[in-house]
C-alpha positions as CSV (number, residue, x, y, z in Angstrom):
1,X,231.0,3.6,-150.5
2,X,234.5,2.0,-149.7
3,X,235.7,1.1,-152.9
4,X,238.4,3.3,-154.3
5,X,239.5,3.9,-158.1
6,X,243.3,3.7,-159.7
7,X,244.9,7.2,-158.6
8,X,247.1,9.5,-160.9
9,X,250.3,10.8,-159.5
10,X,249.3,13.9,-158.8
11,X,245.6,14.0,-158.5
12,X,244.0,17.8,-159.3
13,X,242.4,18.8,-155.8
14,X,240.6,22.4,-155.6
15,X,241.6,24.3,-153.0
16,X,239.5,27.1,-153.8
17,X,237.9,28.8,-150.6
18,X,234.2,29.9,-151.8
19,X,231.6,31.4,-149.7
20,X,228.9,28.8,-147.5
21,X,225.7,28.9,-146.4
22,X,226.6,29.6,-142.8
23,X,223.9,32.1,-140.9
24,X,227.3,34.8,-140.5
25,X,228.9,34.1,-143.8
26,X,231.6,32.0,-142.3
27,X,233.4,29.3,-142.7
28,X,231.7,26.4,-141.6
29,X,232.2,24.0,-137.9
30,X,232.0,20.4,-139.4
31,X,231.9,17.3,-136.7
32,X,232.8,14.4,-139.1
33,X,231.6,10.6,-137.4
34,X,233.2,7.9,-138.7
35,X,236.9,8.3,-140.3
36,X,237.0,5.5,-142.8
37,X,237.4,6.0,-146.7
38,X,234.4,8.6,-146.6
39,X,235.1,10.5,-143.6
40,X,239.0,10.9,-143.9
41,X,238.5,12.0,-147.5
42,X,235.5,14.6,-146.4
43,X,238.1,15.6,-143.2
44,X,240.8,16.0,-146.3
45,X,238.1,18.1,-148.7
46,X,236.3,20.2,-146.2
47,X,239.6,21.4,-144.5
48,X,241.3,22.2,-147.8
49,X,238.4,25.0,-148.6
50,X,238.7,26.5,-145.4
51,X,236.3,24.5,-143.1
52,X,236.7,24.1,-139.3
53,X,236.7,20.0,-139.1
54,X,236.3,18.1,-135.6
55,X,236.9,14.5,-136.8
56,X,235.7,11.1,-134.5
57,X,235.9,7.4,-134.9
58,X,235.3,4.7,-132.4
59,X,238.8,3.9,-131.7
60,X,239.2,7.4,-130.0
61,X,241.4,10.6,-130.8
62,X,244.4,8.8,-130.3
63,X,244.0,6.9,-133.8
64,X,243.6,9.9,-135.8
65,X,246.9,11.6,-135.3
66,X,248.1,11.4,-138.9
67,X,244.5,12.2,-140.4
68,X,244.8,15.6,-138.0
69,X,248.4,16.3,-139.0
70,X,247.7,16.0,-142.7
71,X,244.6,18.1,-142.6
72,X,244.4,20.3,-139.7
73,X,241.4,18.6,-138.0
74,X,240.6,18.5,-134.8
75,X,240.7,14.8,-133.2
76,X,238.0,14.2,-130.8
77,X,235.6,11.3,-129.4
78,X,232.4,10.7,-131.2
79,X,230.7,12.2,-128.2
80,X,232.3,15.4,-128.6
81,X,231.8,16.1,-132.5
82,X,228.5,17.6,-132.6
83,X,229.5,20.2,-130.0
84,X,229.0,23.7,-131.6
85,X,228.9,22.0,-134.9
86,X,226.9,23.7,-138.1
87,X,227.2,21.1,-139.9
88,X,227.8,16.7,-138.9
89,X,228.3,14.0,-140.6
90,X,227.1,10.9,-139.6
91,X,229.5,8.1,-142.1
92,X,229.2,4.6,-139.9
93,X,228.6,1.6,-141.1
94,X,224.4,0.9,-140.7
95,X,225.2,-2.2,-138.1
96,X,227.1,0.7,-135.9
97,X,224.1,3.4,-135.4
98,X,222.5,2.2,-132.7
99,X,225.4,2.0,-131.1
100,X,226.2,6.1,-131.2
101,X,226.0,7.8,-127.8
102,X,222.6,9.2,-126.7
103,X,222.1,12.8,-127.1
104,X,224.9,12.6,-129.6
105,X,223.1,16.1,-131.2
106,X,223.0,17.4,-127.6
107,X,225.5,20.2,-128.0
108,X,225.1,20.8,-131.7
109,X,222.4,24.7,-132.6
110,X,219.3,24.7,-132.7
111,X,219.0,23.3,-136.7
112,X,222.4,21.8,-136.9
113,X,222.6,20.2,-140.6
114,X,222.9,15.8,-140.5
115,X,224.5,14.6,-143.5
116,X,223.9,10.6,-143.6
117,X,226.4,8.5,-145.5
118,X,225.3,5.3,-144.9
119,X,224.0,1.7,-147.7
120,X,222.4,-1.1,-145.9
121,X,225.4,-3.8,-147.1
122,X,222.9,-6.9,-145.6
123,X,225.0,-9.2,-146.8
124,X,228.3,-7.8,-146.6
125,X,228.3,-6.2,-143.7
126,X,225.6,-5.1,-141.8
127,X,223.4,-8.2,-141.1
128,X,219.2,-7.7,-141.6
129,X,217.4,-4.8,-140.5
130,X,213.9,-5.3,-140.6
131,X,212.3,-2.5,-141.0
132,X,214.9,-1.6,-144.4
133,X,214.0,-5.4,-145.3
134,X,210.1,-4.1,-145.4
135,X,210.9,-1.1,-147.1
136,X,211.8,1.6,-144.8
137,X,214.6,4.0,-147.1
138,X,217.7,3.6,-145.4
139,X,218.6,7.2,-144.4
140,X,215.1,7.1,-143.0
141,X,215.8,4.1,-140.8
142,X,219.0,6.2,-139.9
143,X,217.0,9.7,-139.2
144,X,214.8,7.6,-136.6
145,X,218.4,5.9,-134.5
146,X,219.6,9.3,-134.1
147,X,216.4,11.6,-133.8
148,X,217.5,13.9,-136.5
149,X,216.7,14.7,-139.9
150,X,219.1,13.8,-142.4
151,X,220.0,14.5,-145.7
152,X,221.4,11.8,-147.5
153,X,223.9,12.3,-149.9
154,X,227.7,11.1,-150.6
155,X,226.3,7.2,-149.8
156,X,227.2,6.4,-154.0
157,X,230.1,8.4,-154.1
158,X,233.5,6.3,-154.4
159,X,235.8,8.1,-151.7
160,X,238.8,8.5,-154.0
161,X,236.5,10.5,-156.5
162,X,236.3,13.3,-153.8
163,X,239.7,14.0,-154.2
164,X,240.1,13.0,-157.8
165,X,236.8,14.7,-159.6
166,X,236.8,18.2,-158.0
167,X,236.2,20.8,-160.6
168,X,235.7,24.5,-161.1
169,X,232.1,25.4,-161.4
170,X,231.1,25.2,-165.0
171,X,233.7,22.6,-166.0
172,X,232.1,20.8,-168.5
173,X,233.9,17.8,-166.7
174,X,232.3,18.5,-163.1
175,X,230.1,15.9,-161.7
176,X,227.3,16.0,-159.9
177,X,226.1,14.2,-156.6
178,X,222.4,13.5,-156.1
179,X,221.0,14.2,-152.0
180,X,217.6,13.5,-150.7
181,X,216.0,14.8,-147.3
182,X,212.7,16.6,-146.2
183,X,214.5,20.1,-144.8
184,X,215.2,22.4,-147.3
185,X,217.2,24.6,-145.5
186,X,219.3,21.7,-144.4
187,X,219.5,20.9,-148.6
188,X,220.3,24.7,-149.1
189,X,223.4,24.2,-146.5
190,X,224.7,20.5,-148.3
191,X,224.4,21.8,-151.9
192,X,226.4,24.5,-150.8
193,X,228.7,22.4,-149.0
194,X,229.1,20.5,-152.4
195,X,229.8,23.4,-154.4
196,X,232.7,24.8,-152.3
197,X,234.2,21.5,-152.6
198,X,234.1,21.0,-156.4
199,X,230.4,19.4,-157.1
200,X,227.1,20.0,-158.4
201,X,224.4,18.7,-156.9
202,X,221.0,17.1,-157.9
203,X,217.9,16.8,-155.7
204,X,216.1,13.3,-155.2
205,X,213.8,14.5,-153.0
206,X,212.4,14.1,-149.9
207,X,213.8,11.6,-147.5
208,X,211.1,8.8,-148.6
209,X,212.5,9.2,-152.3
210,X,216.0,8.3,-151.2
211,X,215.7,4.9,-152.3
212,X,216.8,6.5,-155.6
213,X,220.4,6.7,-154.7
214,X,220.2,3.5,-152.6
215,X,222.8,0.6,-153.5
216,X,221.6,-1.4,-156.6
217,X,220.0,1.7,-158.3
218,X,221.3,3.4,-161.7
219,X,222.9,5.8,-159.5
220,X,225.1,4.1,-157.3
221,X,228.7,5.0,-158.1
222,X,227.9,6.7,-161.2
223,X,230.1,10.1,-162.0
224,X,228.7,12.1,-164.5
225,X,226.9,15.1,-165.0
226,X,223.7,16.8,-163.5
227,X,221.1,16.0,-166.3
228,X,222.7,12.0,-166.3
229,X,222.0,12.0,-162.7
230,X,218.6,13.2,-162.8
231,X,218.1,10.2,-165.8
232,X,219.3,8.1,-163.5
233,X,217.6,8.9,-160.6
234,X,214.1,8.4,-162.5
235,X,215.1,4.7,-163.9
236,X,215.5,3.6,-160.0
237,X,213.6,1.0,-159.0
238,X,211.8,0.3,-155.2
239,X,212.3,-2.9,-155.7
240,X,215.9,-4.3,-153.8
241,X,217.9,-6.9,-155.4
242,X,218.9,-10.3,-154.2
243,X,222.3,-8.8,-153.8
244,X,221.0,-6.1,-151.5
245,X,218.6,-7.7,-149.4
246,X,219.4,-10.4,-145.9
């Protein structure tokens, strides 16, 4: 979601290093794809809590200087992000997926974690997608272009809030992000990701109920907290709006 919010002066940003879901207890190897509003605030969030962060966009390394001197990530092609990575995020716009490198998971473990950022903007930006015009879920339509498993989540999140809206677990003021996607263990990892960075988290569902949390729905852009969310998440509608569809 590209659209930012007025920023204090000194926005508060946790730095607090917490403990992740990694299988040794470590810090965790992130390959972020894409490096727009999203992805250079995720590179910005996951390095500041300790994260090892290999960043890519389709301009190539080169572009990314600034990005990697602010934050410490690593710049590197989009071919080379999933290598060794525990974690990648996949935050393109729709129209570019196809257009990824085959075997882009290639180098990544066995049960590497896809996070998919991605709204079908039809009209905006991405032109029609069939199958997402007949009712295919978006992040599903994404899951089959890469032949991964995703777990959707950040897609509704404006990218300033992610360095604006970090809290302390318990704040009353923390908000809460909902994801969807059909591998729990891959949930387990994100909602753990989300924590360490200053979030709660709310579960849609499987990857079919990801429509939820798809542009047009209560959800979309909404900051609050975790029981609003859930409200929220259960007022969605299947149904797309003209705005939304080709």
């Amino acid at each position: 979601m590209a659209a930012a919010r007025n920023t204090p002066p000194e926005a508060p940003v946790d730095r607090r290093v917490t403990p992740h879901a990694h299988p040794e207890g470590h810090d965790m190897k992130i390959g972020i794809i894409g490096a727009g509003n999203i992805g250079g605030n995720l590179t910005r969030r996951f390095t500041a809590v300790g994260h090892d962060v290999s960043v890519a966009n389709s301009r190539g390394p080169e572009t990314l200087r600034g990005l990697a001197e602010e934050t410490g990530a690593t710049p590197v092609t989009v071919a080379e992000a999933a290598r060794g990575a525990d974690v990648v995020v996949v935050t393109v716009p729709m129209k570019a997926v196809p257009g990824l490198p085959g075997g882009l998971l290639d180098d990544a473990p066995e049960g590497v974690t896809v996070i998919d950022t991605g709204n079908y903007y039809p009209q905006q930006r991405d032109g029609r997608i069939a199958a997402i015009e007949e009712g295919l879920p978006e992040s599903r339509w994404t899951e089959l272009q890469i032949g991964h498993p995703v777990v959707k989540v950040f897609n509704g999140t404006y990218a300033q809030d992610l360095l604006d809206r970090p809290r302390p677990k318990g704040d009353p003021e923390r908000i809460a992000l909902p994801l969807a996607g059909d591998d729990e263990a891959a949930k387990t990892v994100v909602r753990g990701l989300l924590d360490g960075i200053g979030f709660d988290s709310v579960d849609t569902g499987g990857l079919d109920e990801s429509w939820r949390q798809q542009p047009g729905t209560p959800v979309y852009g909404l900051a609050a907290d975790a029981d609003t969310v859930r409200k929220a998440l259960s007022e969605a509608s299947p149904e797309r709006t003209a705005e939304w569809r080709a």
